[in-house]
ZAZA-368494 format. One record per residue (C-alpha): residue in three letters; residue number from 1; y, x, z. Coordinates in steps of 0.001 Angstrom, whole numbers, plus 500000, padded with zeros to 6 digits. Each point is the difference from the previous one (the first is absolute). Example, Ala and Ser with C-alpha at 12.3 -4.5 7.8 and 13.67 -1.06 7.14 Angstrom:
% residues 2
- ALA_1_495500_512300_507800
- SER_2_503440_501370_499340
This chain:
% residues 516
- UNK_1_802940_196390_164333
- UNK_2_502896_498312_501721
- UNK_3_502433_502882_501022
- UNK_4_499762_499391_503727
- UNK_5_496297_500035_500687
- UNK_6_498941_503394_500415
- UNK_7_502765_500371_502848
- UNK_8_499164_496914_501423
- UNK_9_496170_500056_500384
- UNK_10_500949_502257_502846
- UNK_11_503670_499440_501154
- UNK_12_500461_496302_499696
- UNK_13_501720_498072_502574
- UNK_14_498316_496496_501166
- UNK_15_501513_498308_503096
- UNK_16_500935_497193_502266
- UNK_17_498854_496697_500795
- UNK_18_496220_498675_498772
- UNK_19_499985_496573_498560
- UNK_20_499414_497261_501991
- UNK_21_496296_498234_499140
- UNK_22_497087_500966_498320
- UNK_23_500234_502613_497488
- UNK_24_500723_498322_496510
- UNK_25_501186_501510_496582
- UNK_26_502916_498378_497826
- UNK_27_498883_497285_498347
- UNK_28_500788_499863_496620
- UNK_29_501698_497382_498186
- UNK_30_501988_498194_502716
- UNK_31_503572_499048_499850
- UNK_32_500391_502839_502745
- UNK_33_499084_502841_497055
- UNK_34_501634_497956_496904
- UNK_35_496505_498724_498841
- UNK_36_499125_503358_498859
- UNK_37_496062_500702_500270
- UNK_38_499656_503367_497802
- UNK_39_502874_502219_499191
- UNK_40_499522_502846_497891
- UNK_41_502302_502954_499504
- UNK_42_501454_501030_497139
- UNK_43_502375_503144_499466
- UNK_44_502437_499149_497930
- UNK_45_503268_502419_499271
- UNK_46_499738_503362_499045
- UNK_47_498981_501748_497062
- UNK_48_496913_500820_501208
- UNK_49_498371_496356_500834
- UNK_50_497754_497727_497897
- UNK_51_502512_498023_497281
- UNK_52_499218_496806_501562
- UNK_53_500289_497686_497243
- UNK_54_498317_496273_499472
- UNK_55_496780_502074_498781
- UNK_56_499371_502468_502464
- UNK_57_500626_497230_502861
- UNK_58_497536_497747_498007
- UNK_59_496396_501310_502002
- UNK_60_502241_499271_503438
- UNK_61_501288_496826_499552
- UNK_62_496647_498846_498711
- UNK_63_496513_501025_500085
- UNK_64_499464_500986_496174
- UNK_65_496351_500196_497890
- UNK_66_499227_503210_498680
- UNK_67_501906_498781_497286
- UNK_68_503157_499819_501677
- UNK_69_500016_495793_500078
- UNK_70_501229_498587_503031
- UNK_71_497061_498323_501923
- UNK_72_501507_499004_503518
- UNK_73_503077_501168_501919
- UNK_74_499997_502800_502694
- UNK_75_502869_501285_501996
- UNK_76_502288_496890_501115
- UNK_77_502977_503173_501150
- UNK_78_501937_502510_498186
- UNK_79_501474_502742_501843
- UNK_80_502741_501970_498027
- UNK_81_500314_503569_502074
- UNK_82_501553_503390_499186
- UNK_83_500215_502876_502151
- UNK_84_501711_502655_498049
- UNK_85_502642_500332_497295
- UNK_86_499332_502211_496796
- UNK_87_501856_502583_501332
- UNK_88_497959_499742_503668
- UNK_89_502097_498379_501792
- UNK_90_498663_498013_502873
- UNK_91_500252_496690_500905
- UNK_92_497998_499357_503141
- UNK_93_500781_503064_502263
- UNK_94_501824_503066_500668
- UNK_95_499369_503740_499748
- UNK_96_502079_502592_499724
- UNK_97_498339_501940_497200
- UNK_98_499934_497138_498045
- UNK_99_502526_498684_497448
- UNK_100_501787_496726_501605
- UNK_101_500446_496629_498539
- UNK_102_503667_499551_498659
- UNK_103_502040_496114_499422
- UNK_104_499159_500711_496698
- UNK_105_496318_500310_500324
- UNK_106_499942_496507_502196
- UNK_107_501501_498450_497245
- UNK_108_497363_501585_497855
- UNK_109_497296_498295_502315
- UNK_110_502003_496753_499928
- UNK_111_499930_500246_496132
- UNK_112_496466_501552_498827
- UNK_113_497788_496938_501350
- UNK_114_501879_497813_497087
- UNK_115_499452_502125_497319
- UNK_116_499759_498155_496235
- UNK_117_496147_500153_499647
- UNK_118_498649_501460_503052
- UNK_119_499966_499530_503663
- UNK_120_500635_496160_501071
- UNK_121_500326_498951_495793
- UNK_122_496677_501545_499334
- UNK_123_498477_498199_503195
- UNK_124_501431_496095_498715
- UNK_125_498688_500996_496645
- UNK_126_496733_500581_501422
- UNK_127_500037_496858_501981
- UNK_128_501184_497626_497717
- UNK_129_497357_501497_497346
- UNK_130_497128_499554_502815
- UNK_131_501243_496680_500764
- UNK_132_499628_498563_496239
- UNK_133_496546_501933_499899
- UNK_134_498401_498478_503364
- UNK_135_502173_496378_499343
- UNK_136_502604_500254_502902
- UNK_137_503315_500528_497920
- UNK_138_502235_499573_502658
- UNK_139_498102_502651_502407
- UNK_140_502162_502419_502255
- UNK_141_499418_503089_502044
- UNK_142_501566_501370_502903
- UNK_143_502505_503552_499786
- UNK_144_501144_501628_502737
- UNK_145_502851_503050_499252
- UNK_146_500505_503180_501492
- UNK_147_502715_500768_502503
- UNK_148_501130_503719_499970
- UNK_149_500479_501262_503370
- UNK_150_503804_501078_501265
- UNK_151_498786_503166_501726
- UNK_152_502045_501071_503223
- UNK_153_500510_503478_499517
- UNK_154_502039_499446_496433
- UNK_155_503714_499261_501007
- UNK_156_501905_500064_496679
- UNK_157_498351_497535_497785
- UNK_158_501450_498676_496954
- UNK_159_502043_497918_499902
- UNK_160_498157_497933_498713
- UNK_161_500932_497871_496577
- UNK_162_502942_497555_500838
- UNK_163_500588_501270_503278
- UNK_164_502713_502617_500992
- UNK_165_498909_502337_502422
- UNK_166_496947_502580_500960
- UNK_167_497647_498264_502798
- UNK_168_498519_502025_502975
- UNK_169_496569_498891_500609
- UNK_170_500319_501238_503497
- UNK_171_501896_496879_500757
- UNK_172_498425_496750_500017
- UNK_173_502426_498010_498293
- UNK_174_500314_502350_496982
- UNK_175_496240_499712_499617
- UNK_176_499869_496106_499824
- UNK_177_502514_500415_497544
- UNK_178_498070_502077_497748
- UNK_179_497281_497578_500337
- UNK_180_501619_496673_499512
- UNK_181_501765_501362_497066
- UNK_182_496151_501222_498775
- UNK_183_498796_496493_500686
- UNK_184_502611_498081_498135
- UNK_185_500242_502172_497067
- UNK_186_495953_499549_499688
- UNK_187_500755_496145_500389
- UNK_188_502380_499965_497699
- UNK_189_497743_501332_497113
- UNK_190_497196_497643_500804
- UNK_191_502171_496879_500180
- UNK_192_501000_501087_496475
- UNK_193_496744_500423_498488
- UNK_194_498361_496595_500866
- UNK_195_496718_501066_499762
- UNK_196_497367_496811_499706
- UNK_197_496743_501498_501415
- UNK_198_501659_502226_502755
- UNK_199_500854_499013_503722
- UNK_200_501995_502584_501961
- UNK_201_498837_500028_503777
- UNK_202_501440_502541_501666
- UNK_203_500855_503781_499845
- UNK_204_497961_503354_501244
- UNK_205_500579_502521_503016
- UNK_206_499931_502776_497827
- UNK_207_499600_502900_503098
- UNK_208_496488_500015_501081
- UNK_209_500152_500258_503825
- UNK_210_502769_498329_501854
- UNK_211_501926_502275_503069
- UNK_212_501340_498136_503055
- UNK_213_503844_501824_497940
- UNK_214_499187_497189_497212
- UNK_215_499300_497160_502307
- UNK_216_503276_498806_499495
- UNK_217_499790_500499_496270
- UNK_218_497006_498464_499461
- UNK_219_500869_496844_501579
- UNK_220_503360_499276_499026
- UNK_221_498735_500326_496403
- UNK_222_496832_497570_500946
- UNK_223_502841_497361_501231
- UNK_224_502141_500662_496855
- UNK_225_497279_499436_497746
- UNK_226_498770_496867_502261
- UNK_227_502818_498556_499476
- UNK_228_500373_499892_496093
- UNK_229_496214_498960_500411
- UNK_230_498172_503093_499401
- UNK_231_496885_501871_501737
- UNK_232_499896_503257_501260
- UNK_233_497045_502480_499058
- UNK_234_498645_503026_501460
- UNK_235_497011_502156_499487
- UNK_236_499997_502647_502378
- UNK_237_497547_503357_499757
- UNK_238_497275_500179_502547
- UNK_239_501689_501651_502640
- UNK_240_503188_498486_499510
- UNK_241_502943_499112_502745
- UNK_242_500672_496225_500416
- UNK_243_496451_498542_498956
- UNK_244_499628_498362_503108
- UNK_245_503716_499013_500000
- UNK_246_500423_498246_497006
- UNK_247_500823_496982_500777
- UNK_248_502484_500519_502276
- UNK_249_501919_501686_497161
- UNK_250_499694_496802_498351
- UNK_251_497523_501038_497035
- UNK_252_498242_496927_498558
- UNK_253_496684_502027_499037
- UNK_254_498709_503369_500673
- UNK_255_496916_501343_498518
- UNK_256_497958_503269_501308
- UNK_257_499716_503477_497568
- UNK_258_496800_500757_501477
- UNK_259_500049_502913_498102
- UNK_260_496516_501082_499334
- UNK_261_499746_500628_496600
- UNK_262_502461_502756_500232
- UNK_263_498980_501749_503414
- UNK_264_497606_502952_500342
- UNK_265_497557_498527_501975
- UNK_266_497289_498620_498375
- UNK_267_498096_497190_501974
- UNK_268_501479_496534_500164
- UNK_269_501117_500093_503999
- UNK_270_503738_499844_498599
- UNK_271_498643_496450_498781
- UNK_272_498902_498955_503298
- UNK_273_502825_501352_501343
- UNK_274_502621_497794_497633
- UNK_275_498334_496713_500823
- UNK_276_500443_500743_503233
- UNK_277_503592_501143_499934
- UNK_278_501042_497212_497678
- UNK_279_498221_497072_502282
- UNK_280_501893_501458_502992
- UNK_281_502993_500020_498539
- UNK_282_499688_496717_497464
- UNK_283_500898_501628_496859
- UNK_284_498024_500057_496808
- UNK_285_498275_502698_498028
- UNK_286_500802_502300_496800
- UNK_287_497188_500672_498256
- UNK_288_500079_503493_498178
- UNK_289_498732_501729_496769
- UNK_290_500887_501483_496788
- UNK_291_498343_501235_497138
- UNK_292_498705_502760_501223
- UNK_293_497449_497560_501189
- UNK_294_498797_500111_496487
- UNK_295_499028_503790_500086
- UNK_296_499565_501073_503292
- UNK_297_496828_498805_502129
- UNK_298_502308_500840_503146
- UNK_299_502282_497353_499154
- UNK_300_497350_497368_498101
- UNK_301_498371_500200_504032
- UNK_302_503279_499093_500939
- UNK_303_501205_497580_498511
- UNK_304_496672_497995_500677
- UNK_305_500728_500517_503309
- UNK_306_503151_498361_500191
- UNK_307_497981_496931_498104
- UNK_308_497023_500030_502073
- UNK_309_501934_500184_503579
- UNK_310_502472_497305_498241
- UNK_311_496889_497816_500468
- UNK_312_498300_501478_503268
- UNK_313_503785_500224_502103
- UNK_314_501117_496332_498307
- UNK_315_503169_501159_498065
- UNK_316_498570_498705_496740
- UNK_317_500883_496462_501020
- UNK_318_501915_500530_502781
- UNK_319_502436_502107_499874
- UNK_320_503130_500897_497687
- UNK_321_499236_502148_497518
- UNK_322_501857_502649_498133
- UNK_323_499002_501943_497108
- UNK_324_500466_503652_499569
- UNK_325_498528_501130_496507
- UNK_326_502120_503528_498937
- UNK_327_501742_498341_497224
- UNK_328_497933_498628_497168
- UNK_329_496292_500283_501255
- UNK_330_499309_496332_499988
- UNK_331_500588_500187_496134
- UNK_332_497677_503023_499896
- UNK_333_497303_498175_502093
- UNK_334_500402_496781_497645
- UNK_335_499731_502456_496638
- UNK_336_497297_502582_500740
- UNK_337_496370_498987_499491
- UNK_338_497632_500612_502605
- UNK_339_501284_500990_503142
- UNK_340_503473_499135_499568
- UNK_341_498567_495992_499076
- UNK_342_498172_500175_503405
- UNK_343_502899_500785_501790
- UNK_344_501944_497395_498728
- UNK_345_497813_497657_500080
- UNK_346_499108_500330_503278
- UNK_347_504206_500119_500985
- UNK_348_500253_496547_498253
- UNK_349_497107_499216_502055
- UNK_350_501625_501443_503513
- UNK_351_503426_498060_498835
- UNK_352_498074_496468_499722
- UNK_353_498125_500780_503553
- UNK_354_496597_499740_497840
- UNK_355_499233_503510_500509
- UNK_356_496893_500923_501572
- UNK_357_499549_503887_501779
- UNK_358_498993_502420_497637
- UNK_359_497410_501686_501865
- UNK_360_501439_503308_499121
- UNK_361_501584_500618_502869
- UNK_362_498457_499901_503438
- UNK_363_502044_498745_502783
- UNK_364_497142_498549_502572
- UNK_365_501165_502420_502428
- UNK_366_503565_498956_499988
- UNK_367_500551_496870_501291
- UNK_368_503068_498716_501823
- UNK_369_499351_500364_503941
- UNK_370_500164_496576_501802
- UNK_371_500034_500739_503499
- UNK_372_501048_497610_503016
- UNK_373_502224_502510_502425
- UNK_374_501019_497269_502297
- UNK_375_497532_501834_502683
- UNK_376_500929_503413_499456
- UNK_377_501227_501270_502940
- UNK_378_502304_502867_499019
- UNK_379_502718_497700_498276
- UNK_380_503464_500954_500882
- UNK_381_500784_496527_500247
- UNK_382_497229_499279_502619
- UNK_383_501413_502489_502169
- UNK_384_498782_503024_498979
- UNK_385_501330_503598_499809
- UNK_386_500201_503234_497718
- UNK_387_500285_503121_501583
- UNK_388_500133_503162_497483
- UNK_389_500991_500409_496286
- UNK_390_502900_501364_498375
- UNK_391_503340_497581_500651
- UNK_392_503001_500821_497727
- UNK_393_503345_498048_500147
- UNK_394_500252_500495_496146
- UNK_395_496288_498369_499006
- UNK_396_499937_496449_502086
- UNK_397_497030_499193_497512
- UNK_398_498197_502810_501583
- UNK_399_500083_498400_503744
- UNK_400_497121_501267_502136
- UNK_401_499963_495455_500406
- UNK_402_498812_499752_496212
- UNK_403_496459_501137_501576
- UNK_404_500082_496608_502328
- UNK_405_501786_497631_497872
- UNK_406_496985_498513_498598
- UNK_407_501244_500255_496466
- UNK_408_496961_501939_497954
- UNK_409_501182_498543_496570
- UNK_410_503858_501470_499309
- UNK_411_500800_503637_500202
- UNK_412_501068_502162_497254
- UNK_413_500498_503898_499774
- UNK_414_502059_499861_502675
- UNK_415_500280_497014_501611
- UNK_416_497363_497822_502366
- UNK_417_497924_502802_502074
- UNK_418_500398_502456_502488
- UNK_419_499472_503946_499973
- UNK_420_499686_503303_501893
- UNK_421_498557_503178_499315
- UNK_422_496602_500751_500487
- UNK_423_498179_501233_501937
- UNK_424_501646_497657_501503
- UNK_425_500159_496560_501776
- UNK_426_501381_496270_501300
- UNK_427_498841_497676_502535
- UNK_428_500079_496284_500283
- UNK_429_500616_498847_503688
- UNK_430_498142_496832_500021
- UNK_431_502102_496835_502124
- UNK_432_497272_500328_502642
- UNK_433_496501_501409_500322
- UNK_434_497670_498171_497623
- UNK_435_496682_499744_498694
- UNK_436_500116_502237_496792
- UNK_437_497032_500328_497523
- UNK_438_501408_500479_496591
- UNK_439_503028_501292_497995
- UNK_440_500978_499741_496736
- UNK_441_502505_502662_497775
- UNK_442_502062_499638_497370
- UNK_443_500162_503762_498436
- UNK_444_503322_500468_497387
- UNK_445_498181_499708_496659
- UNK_446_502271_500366_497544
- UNK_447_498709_502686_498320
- UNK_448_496259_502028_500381
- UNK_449_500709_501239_503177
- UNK_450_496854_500431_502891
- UNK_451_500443_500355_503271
- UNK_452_498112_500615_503424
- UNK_453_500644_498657_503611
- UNK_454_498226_499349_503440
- UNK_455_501034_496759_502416
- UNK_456_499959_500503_503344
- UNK_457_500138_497346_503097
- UNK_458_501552_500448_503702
- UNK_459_500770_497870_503090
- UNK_460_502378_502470_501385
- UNK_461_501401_502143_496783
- UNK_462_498428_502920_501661
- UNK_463_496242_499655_499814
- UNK_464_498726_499039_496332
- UNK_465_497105_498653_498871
- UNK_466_498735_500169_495883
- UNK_467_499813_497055_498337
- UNK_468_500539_501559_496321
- UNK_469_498932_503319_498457
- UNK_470_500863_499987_496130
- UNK_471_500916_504014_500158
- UNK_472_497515_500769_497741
- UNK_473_499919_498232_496181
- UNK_474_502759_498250_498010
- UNK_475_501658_497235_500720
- UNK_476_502636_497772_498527
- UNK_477_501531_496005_499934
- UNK_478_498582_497761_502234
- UNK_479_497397_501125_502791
- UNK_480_497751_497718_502486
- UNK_481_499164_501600_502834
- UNK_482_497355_498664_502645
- UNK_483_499303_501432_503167
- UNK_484_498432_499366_503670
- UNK_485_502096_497791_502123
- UNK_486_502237_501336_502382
- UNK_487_502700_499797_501922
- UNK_488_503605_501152_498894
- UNK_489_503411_499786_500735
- UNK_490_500896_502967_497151
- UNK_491_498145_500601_496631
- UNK_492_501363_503424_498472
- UNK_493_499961_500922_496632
- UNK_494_499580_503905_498711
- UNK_495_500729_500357_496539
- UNK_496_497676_503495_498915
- UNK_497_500226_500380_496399
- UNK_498_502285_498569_497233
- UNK_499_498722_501736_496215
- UNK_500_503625_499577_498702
- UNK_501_502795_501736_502390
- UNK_502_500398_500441_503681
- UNK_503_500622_496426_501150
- UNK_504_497554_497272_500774
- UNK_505_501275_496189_499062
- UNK_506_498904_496828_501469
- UNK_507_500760_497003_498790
- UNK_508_498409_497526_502861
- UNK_509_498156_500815_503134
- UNK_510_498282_497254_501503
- UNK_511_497606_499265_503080
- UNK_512_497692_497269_501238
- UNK_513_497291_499007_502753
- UNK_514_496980_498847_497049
- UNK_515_498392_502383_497837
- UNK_516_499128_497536_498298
């Protein structure tokens, strides 16, 4: 599992501005994302990680027989990544318990990916070998190279080789520095190689969620690379700072950990959940296994989920795709009889967008809620007001407004709803008495909570009416409620019963005059 997840399910930062339009994923293959359509991870570096020579990268560049032939290609993208030196170092982010990254071990990074018979050598033998098997000689796939990360709190680094003094990564300048001089030395080695089936496109964001501290980072590194005529990639965690910011960092391509096959939940809502985060924000999707897929029924389930929603949610031929196998369980898939054939099969399948849904997984009840809200009447923008819920200075993504702002698709741990303790209670003052007949809820459903509530009406915000009794039963994500006509000037809210802690979450609160 990616190091960040389990903190991020439930902590992530999502914020600012939704895109403008409909909801769309990445596309893949455009000019915009370097032509890359499927680009699958591979750890390359330490000790510990899969030799990647020409052989082992032979089932991913192609789709092999169960002979090991070459029979058509598969992934088009190549991503080189390491996280962590052999001593534990890390690259990406910054704890204090935790051994840091030295000049030395940059270099290291700079180095390992051009290793004599591993790495980017075994990946153009593998090429060039598939290309004289399938007749296109002169065939080339896409790489895209790690960036470590110059973490803020380290302020004696190095210095690094050819330069002559420490750099503070507290200070902006010192941290470009560290970076350009990472860049170049990573150019350097590729110019020298002239490799003839490999086509460098860009370099990696490294640090899986992106604080509003590495803004600046992020996009004077985006510009620096634009301008020698490289991409930028990022594949944030599910929770993750920044996903709906991207662009403005200047990222070329973004694609979505939904994180599923690693969580402890074990229906497929985190599915739903993804396409809907990843349309919203126009980013693409990772899709996640190892080989544990090959032993555990838990994880076989999921990874035909991510498969079978690929199809249902459209990210099988619409969106960007990344691949997250583990390190060497595409090989395992190609070699092992049986189940481990079926699995690859069926990813060859999912890469060439002939897959069809499994049937093993049921996601009927999961489907993406269209809804037109252009008649709700509780939007903040139509006039309407929030009265209630906790406001803190320190958690602007936690605005009592997030329950009016019409925005049902983007909110993270904690980001994109509003909260109070319950028992407890908000009420939306309507722009003027109306006709109301119907609301509709969007309950935080990130996890298995259930929850309980009543809705209550009022002309005056002293004499209420019911319109809603749900205090009984359990009840989570989006709720539909229909009720006589009446009418209101004030609909109030009571939050009764949350089965996870002592504060009820709302993600939308909306009213209108049908029921529809």
């Amino acid at each position: 599992m990616r190091l960040a997840v389990l903190v991020g399910i439930i902590l992530g930062l999502v914020c600012s501005a939704q895109n403008e339009g409909p909801p769309t994923y990445l596309r893949p293959g455009t000019p915009e994302v370097g032509g890359v359509k499927h680009l699958c991870l591979i750890y390359h570096g330490s000790k510990r990680r899969v030799p990647w020579t020409k052989q082992a990268l032979m089932p991913y560049v192609a789709y092999v027989d169960e002979t090991g032939a070459p029979r058509d290609w598969l992934f088009d993208t190549f991503l080189f990544i390491e996280f962590a030196t052999d001593a534990g170092a890390w690259l990406h982010a910054y704890r204090k318990d935790r051994v840091q990254a030295t000049a030395g071990d940059w270099d290291w990074l700079a180095n390992c990916w051009f290793r004599q018979d591993t790495g980017l050598s075994g990946l153009e033998g593998a090429v060039a070998e598939v290309g004289q098997a399938l007749g296109a000689p002169k065939r080339r796939v896409n790489v895209v190279i790690t960036l470590p990360i110059p973490l803020s709190p380290i302020k004696a680094f190095g210095p690094l080789p050819g330069q002559d003094r420490k750099l503070d990564f507290s200070r902006e300048p010192d941290r470009q520095r560290a970076l350009a001089w990472y860049i170049d030395r990573v150019l350097v080695r590729w110019r020298g190689r002239e490799y003839s089936h490999l086509n460098l496109v860009g370099f990696y964001w490294l640090a899986e969620s992106i604080s509003r501290a590495d803004h600046a980072i992020v996009e004077w590194t985006a510009k620096h690379l634009h301008e020698q005529g490289y991409k930028l990639y990022w594949i944030p965690y599910f929770g993750a700072q920044g996903v709906r910011t991207w662009r403005e960092r200047g990222i070329n391509a973004t694609m979505l950990q939904p994180n599923h096959f690693f969580t402890q939940e074990r229906d497929e809502r985190r599915l739903l959940l993804a396409a809907k985060k990843a349309r919203t924000a126009g980013t693409g999707i990772e899709i996640e296994f190892d080989a544990r897929a090959l032993t555990s029924e838990d994880h076989l389930r999921r990874f035909w989920g991510y498969l079978d929603a690929g199809v249902k949610y459209g990210w099988m031929k619409e969106a960007l795709l990344g691949y997250y196998e583990g390190g060497n369980a595409v090989k395992k898939f190609a070699e092992t009889p049986g189940r481990g054939r079926e699995l690859y099969e069926a990813l060859y399948r999912f890469v060439k967008g002939t897959y069809q849904s499994s049937g093993k997984v049921d996601l009927s009840a999961l489907e993406l809620i269209s809804r037109d809200n252009s008649a709700d009447l509780a939007l903040a923008s139509k006039g309407a007001k929030i009265h209630g819920c906790v406001r803190r200075d320190d958690q602007p993504d936690l605005a009592p407004e997030k329950i009016i702002d019409g925005d049902i698709d983007f909110y993270g741990g904690m980001s994109g709803f509003g909260y109070f303790a319950w028992p407890g209670s908000f009420t939306v003052e309507l722009p003027r008495p109306s006709v109301v007949a119907r609301t509709q809820t969007m309950l935080w459903d990130l996890d298995g909570r259930r929850f309980r509530y009543r809705i209550e009406t009022s002309l005056d915000n002293r004499h209420w009416e019911l319109a809603v009794d749900k205090s009984a039963g359990e009840w989570w994500g989006w709720q539909v409620d229909r009720f006589t006509p009446r009418r209101a000037k004030y609909v109030r809210f009571t939050g009764l019963h949350n089965s996870v802690n002592a504060l009820f979450q709302v993600v939308e609160f909306e009213v209108y005059a049908e029921r529809e």
